[in-house]
C-alpha positions in Angstrom: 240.8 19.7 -15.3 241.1 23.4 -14.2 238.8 24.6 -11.3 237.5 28.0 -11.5 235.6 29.9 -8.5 233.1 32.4 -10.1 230.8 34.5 -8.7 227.3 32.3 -8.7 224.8 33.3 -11.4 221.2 31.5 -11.6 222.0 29.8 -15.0 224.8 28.0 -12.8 223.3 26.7 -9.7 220.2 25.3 -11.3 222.2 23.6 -13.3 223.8 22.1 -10.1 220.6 21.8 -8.3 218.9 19.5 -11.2 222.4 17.1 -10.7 222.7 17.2 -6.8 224.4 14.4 -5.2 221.6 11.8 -3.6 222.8 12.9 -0.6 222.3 16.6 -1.0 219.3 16.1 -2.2 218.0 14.0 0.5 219.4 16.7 2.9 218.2 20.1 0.9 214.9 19.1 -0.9 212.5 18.3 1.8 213.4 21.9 2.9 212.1 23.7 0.6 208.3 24.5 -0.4 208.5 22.9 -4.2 211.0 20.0 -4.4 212.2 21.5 -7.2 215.6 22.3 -8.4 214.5 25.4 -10.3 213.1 27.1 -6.8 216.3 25.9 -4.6 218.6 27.8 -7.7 216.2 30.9 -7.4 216.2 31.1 -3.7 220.0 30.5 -3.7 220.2 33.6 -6.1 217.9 35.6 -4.1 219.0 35.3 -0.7 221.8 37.5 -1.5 224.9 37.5 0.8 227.9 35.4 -0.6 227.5 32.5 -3.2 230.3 31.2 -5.5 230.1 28.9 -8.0 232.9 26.1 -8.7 233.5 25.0 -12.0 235.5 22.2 -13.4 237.0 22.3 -17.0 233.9 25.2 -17.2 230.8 22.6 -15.9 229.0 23.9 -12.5 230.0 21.7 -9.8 229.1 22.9 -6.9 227.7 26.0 -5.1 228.5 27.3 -1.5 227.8 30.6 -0.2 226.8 32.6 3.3 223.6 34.8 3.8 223.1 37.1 7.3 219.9 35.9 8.5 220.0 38.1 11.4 222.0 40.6 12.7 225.9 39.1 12.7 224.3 35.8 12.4 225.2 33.6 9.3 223.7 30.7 7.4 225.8 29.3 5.3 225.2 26.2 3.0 226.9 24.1 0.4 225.4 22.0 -2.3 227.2 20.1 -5.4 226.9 17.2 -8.3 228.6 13.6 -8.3 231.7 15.6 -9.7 232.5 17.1 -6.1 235.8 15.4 -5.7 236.8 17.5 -8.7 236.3 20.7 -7.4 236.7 19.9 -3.5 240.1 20.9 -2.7 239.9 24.2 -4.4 236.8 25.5 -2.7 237.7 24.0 1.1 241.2 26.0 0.3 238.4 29.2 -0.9 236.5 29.2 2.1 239.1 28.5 4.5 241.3 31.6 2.9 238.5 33.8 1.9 235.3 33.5 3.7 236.4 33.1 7.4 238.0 36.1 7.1 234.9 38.0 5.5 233.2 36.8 8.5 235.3 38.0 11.2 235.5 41.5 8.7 231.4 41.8 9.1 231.8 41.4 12.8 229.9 37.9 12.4 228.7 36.1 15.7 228.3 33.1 14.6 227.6 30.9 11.2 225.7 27.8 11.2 225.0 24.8 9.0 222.4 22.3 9.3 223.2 18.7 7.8 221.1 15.5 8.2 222.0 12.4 9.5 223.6 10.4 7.6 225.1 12.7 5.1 228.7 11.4 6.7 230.9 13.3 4.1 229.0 16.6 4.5 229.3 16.0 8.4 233.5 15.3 8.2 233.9 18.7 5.5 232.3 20.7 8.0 234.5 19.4 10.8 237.7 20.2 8.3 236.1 23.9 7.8 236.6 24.0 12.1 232.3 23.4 12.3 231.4 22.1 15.5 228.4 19.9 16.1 226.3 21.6 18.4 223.0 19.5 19.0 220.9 17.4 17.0 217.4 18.3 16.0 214.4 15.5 15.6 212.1 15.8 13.4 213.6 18.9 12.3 211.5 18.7 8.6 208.2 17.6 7.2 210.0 13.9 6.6 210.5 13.8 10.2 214.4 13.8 9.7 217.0 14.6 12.2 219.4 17.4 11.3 222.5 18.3 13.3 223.5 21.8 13.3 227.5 22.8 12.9 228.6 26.2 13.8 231.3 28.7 13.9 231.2 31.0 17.3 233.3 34.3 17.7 233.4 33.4 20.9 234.4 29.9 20.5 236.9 30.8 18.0 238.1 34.1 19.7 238.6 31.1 22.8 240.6 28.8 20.5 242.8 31.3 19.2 241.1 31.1 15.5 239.5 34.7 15.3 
């Protein structure tokens, strides 16, 4: 199948967000107000910043994308269907060539990702991407969840010889 990265419209990612993975799902949904996919696909659109959509053989796989919550401070966030294995390779490569480097353009301070326990392959991506695992946060939602929180430091990086 041929994987295409196009820029993320909202016709895309709620088409995603009605197929999540269980896992994503478990992670994504209890943090937002409705539950529903059609909200997490308009929020994704709205928040602006960066957000690419990865297709397979034309069929939206997966999302990813980065918004500045604060000044030089990033959130960024990932979300896909079962067909992730599909498209993996191709966006890992996309972030790692593209978006790091958009981030250190902007002046960025740091990017974070929250992830919930238990969402193992989520938790070992990040960690490829060069996320570290900063803390973990109980009852981080309204299930009562913990979350861990991955981030990218200029500092860290700058340290490490990666910035």
């Amino acid at each position: 199948m041929t994987v295409e990265l196009v820029p993320a419209t909202y016709a895309d990612v709620v088409f995603i967000a009605r197929r999540l993975r269980a896992d994503d799902y478990a992670e994504i949904m209890p943090l937002t107000w409705s539950r529903k996919p059609e909200d997490l696909a308009l929020r994704t659109i709205a928040s602006g910043g960066i957000s690419t959509v990865a297709l397979s053989g034309g069929v939206p796989v997966s999302v990813y994308g980065a918004a500045e919550i604060r000044p030089k401070f990033w959130t960024v966030w990932m979300f896909a269907t079962d067909r992730w294995p599909e498209v993996a390779l191709k966006v890992t490569r996309a972030i790692t060539r593209d978006l790091t480097p958009e981030f250190k353009r902007l002046g960025c301070s740091r990017a974070e990702c929250w992830s919930i326990e238990g969402h193992d392959v989520a938790h070992r991506w990040l960690e490829v991407l060069g996320a570290v695992r900063e803390c973990a946060a109980e009852d981080y939602g309204p299930d009562g969840n913990t979350y861990y929180c991955y981030s990218w430091t200029r500092s860290r990086l700058e340290r490490e010889g990666g910035f």
